[in-house]
C-alpha positions as CSV (number, residue, x, y, z in Angstrom):
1,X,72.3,78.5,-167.4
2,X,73.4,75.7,-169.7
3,X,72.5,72.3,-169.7
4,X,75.6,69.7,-170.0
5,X,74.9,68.9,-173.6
6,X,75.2,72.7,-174.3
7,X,78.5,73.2,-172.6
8,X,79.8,70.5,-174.2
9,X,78.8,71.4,-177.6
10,X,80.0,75.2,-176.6
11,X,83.3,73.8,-175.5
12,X,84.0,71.7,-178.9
13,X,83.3,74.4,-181.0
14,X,86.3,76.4,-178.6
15,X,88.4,73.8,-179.5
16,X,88.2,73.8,-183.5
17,X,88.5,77.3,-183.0
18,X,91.6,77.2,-181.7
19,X,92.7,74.7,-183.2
20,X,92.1,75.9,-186.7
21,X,93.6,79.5,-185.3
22,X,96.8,77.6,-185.0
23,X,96.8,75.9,-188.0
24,X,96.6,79.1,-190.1
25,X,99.9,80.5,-187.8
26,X,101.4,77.2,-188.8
27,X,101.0,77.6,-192.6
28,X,101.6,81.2,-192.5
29,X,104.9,80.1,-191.1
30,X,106.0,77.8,-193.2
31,X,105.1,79.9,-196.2
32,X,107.4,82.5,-195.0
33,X,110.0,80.1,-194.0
34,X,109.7,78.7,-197.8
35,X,110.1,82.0,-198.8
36,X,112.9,82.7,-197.0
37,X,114.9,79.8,-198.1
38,X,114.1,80.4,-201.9
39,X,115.3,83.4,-201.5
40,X,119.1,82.5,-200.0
41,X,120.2,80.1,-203.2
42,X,122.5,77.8,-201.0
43,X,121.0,74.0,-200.9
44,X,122.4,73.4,-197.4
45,X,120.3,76.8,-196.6
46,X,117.3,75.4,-197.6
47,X,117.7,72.0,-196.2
48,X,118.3,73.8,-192.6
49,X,115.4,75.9,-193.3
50,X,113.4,72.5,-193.9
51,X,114.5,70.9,-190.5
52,X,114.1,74.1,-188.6
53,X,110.7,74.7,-190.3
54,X,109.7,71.0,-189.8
55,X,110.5,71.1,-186.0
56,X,108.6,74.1,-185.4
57,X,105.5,72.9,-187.2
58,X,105.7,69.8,-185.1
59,X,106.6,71.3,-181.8
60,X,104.0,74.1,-182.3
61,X,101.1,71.3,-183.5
62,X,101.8,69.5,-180.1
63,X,101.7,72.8,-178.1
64,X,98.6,73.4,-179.8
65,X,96.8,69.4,-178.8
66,X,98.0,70.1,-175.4
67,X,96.8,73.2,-175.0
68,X,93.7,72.6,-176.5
69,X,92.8,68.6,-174.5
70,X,94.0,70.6,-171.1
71,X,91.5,73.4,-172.4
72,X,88.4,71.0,-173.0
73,X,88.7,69.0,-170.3
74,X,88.8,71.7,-168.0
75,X,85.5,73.5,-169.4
76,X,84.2,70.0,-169.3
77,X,84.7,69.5,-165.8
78,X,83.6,73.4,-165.1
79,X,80.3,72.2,-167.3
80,X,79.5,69.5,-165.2
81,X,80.0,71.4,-161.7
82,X,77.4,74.0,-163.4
83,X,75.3,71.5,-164.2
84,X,75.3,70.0,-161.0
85,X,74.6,73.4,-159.5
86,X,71.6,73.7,-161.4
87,X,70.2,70.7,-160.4
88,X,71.4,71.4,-156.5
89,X,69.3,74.8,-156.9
90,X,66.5,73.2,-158.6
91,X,65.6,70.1,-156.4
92,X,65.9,72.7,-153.0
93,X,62.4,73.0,-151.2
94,X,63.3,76.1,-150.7
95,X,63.3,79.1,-153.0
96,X,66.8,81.4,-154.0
97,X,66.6,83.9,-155.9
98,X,69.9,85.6,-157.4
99,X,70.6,89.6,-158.4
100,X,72.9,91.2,-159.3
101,X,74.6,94.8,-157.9
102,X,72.3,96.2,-160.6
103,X,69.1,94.7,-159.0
104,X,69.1,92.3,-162.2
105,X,67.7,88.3,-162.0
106,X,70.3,85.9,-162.5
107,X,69.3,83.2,-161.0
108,X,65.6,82.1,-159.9
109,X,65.3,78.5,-158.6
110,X,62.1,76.4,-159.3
111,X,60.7,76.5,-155.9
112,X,61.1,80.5,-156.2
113,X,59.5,80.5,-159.6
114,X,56.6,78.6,-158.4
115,X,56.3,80.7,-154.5
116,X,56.4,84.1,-156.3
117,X,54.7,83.2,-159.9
118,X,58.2,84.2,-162.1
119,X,59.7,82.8,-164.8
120,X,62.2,79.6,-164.3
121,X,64.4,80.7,-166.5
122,X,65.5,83.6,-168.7
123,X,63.8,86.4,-169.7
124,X,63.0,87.6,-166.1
125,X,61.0,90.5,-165.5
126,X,62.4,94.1,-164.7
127,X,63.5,94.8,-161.1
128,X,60.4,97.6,-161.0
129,X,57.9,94.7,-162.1
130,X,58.9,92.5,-159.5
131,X,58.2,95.1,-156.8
132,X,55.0,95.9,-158.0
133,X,54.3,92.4,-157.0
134,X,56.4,91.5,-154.5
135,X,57.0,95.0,-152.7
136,X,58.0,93.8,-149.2
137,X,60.9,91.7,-150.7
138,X,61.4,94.2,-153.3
139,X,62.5,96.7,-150.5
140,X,64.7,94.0,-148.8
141,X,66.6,93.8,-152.0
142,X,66.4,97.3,-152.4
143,X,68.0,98.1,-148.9
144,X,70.7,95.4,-149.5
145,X,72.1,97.0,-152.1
146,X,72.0,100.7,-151.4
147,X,73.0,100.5,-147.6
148,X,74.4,96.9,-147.3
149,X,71.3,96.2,-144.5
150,X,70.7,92.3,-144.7
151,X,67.6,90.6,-143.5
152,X,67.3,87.7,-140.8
153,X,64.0,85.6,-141.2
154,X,61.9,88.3,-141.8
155,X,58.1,86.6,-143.0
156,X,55.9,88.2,-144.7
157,X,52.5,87.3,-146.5
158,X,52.0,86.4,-150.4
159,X,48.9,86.1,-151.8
160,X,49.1,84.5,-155.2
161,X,46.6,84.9,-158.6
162,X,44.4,82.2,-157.6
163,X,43.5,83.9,-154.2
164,X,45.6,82.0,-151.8
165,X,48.0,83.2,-149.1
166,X,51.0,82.2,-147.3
167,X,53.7,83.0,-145.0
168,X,57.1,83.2,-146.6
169,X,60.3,83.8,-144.6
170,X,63.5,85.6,-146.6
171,X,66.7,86.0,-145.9
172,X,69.1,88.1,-147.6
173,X,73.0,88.0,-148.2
174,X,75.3,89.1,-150.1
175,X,76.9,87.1,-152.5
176,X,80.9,88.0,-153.0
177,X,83.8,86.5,-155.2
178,X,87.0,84.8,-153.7
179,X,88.5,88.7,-153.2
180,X,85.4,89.0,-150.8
181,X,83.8,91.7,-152.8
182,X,80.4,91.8,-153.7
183,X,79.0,90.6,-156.8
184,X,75.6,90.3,-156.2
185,X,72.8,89.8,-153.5
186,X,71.3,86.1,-152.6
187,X,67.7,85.9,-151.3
188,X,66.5,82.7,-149.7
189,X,62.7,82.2,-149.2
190,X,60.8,79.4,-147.6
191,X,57.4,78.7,-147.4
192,X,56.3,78.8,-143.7
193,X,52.6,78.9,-143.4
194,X,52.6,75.6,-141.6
195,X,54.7,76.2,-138.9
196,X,53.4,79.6,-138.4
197,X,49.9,78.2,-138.0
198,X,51.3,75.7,-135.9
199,X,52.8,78.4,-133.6
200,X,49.8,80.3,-133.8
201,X,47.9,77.0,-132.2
202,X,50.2,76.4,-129.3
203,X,50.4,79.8,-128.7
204,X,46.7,79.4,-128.3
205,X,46.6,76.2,-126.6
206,X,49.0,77.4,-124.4
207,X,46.9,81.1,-123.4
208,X,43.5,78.4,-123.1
209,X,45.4,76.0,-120.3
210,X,46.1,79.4,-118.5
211,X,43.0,80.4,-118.6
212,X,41.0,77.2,-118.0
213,X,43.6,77.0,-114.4
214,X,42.3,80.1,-114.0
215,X,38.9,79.4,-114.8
216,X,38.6,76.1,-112.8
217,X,39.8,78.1,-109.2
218,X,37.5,81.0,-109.7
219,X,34.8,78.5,-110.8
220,X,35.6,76.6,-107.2
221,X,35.6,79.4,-105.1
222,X,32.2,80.7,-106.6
223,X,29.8,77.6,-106.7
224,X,30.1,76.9,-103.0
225,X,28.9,80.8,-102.1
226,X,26.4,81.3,-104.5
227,X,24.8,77.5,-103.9
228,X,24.7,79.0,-100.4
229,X,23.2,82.1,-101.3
230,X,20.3,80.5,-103.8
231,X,19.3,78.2,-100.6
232,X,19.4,81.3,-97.7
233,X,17.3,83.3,-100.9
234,X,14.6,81.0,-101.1
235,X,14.2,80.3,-97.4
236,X,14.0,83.8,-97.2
237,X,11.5,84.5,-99.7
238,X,9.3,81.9,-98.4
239,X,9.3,84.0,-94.8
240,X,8.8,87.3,-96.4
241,X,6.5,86.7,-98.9
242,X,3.6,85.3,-97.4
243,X,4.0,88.2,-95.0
244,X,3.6,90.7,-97.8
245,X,1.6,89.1,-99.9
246,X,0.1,92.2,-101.6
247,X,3.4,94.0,-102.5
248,X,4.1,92.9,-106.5
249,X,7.5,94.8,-105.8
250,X,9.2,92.3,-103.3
251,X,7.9,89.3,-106.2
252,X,9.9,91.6,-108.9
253,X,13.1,91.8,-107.0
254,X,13.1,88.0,-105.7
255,X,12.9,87.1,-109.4
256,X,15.9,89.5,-110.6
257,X,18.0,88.1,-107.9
258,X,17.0,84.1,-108.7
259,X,18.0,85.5,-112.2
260,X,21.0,86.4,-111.8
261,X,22.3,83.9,-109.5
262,X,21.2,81.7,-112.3
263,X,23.6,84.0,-114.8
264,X,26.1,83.4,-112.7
265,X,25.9,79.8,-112.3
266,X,26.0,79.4,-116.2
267,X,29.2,81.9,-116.0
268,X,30.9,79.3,-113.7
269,X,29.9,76.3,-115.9
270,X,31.5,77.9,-119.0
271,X,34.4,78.5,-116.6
272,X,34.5,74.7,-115.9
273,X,33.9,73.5,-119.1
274,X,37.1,75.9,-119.9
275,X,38.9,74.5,-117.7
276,X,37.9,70.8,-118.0
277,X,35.7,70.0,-121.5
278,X,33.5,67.3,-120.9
279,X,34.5,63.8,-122.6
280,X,32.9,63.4,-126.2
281,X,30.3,61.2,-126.9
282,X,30.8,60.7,-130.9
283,X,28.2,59.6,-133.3
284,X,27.8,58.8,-136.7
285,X,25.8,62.1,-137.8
286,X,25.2,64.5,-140.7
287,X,26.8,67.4,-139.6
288,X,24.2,70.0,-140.6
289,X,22.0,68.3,-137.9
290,X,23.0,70.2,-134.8
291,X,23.1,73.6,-137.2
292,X,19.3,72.9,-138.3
293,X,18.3,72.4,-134.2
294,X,20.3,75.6,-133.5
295,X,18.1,77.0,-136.5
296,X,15.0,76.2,-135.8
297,X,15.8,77.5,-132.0
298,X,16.9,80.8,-133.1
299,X,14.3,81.6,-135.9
300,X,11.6,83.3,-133.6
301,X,14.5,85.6,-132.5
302,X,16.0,86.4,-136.2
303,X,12.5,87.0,-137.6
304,X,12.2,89.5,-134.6
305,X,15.2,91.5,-135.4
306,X,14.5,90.7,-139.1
307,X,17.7,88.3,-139.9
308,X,17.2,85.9,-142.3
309,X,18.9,82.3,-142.8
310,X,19.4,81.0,-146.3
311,X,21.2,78.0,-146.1
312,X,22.9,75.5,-148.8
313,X,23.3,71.9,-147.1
314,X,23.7,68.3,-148.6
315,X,21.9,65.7,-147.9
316,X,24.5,63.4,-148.6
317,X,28.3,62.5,-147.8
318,X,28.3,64.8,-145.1
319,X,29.2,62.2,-142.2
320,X,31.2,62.8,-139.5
321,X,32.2,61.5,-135.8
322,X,30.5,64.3,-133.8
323,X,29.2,65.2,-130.7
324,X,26.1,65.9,-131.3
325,X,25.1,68.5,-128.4
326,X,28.5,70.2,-128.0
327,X,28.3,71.0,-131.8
328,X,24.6,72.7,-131.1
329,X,26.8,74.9,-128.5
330,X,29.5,75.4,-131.3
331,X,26.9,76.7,-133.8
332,X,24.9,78.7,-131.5
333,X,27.9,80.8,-130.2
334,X,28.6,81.0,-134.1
335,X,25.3,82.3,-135.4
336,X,24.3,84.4,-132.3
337,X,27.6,86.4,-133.0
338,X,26.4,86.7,-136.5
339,X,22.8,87.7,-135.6
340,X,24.6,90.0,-133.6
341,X,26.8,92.0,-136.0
342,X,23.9,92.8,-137.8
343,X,21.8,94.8,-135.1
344,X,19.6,96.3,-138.3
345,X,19.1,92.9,-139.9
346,X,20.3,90.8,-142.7
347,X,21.2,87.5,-144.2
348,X,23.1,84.9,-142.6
349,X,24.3,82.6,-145.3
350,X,25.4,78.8,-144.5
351,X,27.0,76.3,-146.9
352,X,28.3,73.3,-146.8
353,X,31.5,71.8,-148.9
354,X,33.2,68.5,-149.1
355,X,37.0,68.3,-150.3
356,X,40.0,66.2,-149.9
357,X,43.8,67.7,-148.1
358,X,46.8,66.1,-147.7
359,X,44.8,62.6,-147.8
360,X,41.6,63.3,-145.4
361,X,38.6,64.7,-146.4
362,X,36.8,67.3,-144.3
363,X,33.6,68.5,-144.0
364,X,33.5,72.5,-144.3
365,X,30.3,74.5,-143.3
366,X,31.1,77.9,-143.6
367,X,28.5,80.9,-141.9
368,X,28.8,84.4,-143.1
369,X,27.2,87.8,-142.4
370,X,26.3,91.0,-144.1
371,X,27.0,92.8,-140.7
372,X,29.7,95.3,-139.4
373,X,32.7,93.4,-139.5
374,X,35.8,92.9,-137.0
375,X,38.4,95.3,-137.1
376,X,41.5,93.3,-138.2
377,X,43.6,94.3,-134.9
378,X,40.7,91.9,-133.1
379,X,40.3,89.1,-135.5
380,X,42.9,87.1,-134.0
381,X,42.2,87.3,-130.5
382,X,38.6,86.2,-131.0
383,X,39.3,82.4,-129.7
384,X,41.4,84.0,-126.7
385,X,39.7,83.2,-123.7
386,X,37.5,86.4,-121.5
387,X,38.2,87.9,-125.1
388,X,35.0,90.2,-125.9
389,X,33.9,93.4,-128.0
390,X,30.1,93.4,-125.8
391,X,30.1,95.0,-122.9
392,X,27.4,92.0,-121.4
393,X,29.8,89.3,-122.8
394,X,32.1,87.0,-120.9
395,X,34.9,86.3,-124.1
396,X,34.3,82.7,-123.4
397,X,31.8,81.8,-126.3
398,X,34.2,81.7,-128.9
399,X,36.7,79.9,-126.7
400,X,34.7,77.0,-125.8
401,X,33.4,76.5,-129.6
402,X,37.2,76.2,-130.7
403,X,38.1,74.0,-128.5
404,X,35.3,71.8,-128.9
405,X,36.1,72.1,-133.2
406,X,39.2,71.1,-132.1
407,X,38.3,67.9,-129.9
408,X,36.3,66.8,-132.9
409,X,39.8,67.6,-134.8
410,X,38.5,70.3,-136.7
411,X,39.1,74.4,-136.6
412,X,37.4,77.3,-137.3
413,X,39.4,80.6,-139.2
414,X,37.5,83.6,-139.6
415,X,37.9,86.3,-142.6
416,X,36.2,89.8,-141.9
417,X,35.9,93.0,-143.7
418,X,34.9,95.9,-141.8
419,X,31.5,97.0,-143.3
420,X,31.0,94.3,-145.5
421,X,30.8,90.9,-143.0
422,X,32.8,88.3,-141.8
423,X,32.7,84.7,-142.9
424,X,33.2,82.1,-139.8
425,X,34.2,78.7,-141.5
426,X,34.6,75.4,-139.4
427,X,36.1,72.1,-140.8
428,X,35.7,68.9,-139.4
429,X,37.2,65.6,-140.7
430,X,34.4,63.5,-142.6
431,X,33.7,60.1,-141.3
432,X,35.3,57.4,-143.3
433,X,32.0,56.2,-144.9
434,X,31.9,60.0,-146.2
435,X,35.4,59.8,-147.6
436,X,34.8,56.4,-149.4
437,X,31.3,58.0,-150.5
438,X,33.2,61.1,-151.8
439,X,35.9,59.4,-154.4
440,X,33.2,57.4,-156.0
């Protein structure tokens, strides 16, 4: 596309064209007039010749300004709507892309260009390049122009050369002339990785009120009974065991029952705190304080099943507004689950990063294994509530920890390779000290 200089430029040149085209016919007609009357010997010939030849020149020499002023003002006005165009397309949030029948670039907006790394402007890549890279769209565009099958708000993911992904939602149409037939196909993308995470968390928000409704009448219905049962259990085993004092069995199966009730008491307290999380009591705090506690508990364990913790924390600008005890619960449901996935040992690796988004700065500490992985069918339903792979689990680890991250404000995303590991990485806003701390 042209800019308006251009046009105009294009559209003067048009016009000395066309003018000088008519020029030439002018003096070609004279000369033959000239001729003619030199040839007929009669004076009053040749003056009529004159007259007739001098109102042709002039009536053809107006035809010709007319013709030529309605000509340029009319590509300058067609100029300007294309240059308006362009700079409709361009300023759109929104990416368009334009093709031809052929499957040829004709148009690609700046928003596109950027979205799906192409050229802004001409020379475009070929048709097969563009689906090497862009396949899914590729065979939208593809099916558009072979069977005339349009697409509705279909998303699909991009993940550009620097590693990041995001949700983009095309539509496709066709684009016809004023006879209605089509000329070409128009594809319309928008970047909606926002509101699909968005979604995504009211979805969940939404599935964790069910469940903690749920949670909180179960949780009801069991305390009373099994407070019951603990009390009738003891009186009972202070009749019966003095009366068989010598029997180490009846000691044995007293203590697996007290142990289990007291299982299921910590089943209905998760249910509760489901159902109804405890009010925070923020603090000023480094964050890696409740990880090193939740360390230093779990160390005896890891050396035993020969898991090793190498961890990179700063000392420094890592404030936050935390809880300090429900983040312990956070990172102990976090690196259990790791010490977990590797049942034959490994490293559990734990960094911390500062960096500034959209005007806050977080505080991201990010725990990966060298364990089994999660199948990606089951990577998003890990935070779903009664949710679990273990056959001794309730699903309601996970749960709790994301909604406690998200009571700080926070969240917690999870990438997993099958056979490689999974990385677990939960971001918290920094405390304003931090932030200040950080831009110095």
């Amino acid at each position: 596309m042209l800019d308006s200089r251009k046009e105009a430029r294009l559209f003067g040149l048009r016009y000395r064209a066309i003018f000088v085209a008519l020029s030439i016919l002018g003096a070609a007609t004279t000369a033959v007039l000239l001729f003619l009357a030199e040839v007929s010997n009669s004076p009053e010939s040749h003056r009529t010749w004159v007259v007739s030849l001098t109102t042709l020149l002039c009536c053809l020499f107006a035809a010709a300004a007319w013709a030529a002023r309605w000509y340029f003002r009319v590509s300058k006005h067609l100029a300007e709507v294309r240059s308006a165009s362009k700079a409709i397309l361009e300023s759109l949030a929104g990416g368009v892309l334009s093709f031809d029948n052929e499957g040829r670039f004709q148009i690609v907006n700046r928003a596109a260009a950027r979205m799906l790394e192409l050229p802004a402007q001409a020379p475009y890549p070929s048709f097969d390049s563009f689906a090497m890279r862009h396949p899914h769209i590729a065979r939208q565009v593809t099916s558009a122009l072979a069977m005339e099958e349009y697409t509705q708000d279909s998303d699909t993911s991009l993940v550009n050369s620097a590693g990041q992904t995001s949700i983009v939602r095309t539509t496709v149409t066709a684009q016809r002339n004023e006879a209605g037939e089509r000329v070409g196909l128009i594809v319309i993308l928008k970047d909606v990785s926002a509101i699909v995470a968005l979604e995504q968390e009211l979805r969940k928000r939404d599935r964790l009120a069910a469940a903690g409704s749920l949670a909180a009448g179960v949780a009801h219905e069991i305390r009373n009974p099994l407070s019951a049962i603990d009390l009738n259990l003891r009186l009972l085993k202070s009749e019966v065991a003095p009366a068989l004092a010598g029997r180490q069995d009846v000691e044995e199966y007293f203590e697996i029952l007290f142990v289990e009730i007291a299982r299921l008491n910590r089943i209905t307290d998760s249910f509760l705190q489901l159902s109804k999380p405890d009010n925070l009591k923020k603090t000023k705090m480094q964050i890696h304080e409740p990880i090193l506690s939740v360390v230093r508990l779990l160390e005896p364990e890891a050396r035993a099943k020969g898991v090793r913790f190498r961890m990179a924390l700063s000392s420094e600008g890592s404030e936050i507004l935390g809880d300090a005890s429900k983040l312990e619960q956070v990172w102990l449901n976090i690196l259990i689950n790791a010490m977990q996935a590797m049942p034959d040992g490994g490293e559990v690796r734990i960094a911390e990063s500062l960096h500034v988004q959209e005007n806050q700065s977080w505080i991201a500490v990010a725990v990966e294994d060298s364990g089994v992985g999660i199948p990606p069918e089951y990577v998003d339903q890990l935070f779903d509530p009664y949710f679990t792979t273990r056959s001794d689990g309730t699903g309601l680890g996970l749960a709790i920890a994301d909604r406690i991250v998200a009571d700080h404000g926070g969240t917690i995303t999870v990438e997993s390779t099958p056979g490689q590991g999974t990385r677990m990485t939960v971001r918290i806003p920094a405390a304003p000290q931090a932030a200040w701390r950080s831009a110095q």
